[in-house]
N, C-alpha and C positions, 0 to 999 in steps of 0.2 A: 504494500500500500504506500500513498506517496502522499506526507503528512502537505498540510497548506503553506510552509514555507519550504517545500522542497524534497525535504529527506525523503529516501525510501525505509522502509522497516515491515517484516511479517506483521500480518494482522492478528498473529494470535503468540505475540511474542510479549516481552516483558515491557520494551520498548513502545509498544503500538500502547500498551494499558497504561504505563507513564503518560502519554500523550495525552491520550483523551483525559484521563483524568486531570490534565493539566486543562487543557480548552474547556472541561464541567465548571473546573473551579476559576476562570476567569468570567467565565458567563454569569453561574451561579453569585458570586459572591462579588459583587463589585465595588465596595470598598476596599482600601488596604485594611482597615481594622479587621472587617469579617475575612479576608485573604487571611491576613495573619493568623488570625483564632483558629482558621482549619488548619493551618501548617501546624499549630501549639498539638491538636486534636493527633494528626498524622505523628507527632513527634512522641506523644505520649504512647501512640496503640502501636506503632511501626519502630521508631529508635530513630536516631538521630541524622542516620544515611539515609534512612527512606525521603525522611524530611525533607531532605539539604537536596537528594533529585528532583524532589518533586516543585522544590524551590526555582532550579536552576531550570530545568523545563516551563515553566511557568514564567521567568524571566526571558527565557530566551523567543516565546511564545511572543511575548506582549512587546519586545523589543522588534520581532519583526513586523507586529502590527503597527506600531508606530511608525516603521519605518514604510507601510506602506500608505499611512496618512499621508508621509514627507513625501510623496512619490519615487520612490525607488521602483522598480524594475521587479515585477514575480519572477521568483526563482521556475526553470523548467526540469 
């Protein structure tokens, strides 16, 4: 599958469920407070790596979003 900034990854891979639960919790929660509060959530049930991917996914998500506000180019 070939996530909306580009990447490829299996759909039933670890990677493909990081993802989406990254694009749930941007939609879902659109404050940084309530963003936060679910990371705290993740970090208490999962540990502290689970957390910190689902952070950096989650950044790397909304960074590209922004970037496609700025106009930049989709990735093919």
């Amino acid at each position: 599958m070939r996530t909306v900034d580009g990447r490829e990854m299996g759909n039933y891979s670890a990677d493909w469920f990081l993802y989406n639960e990254a694009m749930w919790v941007l939609k879902k929660y659109r404050s940084k407070r309530t963003r936060q509060e679910y990371l705290g959530k993740v970090r208490g049930n999962r540990g502290e790596e689970q957390m910190q991917r689902l952070r950096d996914e989650m950044l790397l998500l909304w960074q590209w979003k922004e970037g496609q506000k700025n106009g930049a180019s989709t990735a093919s």
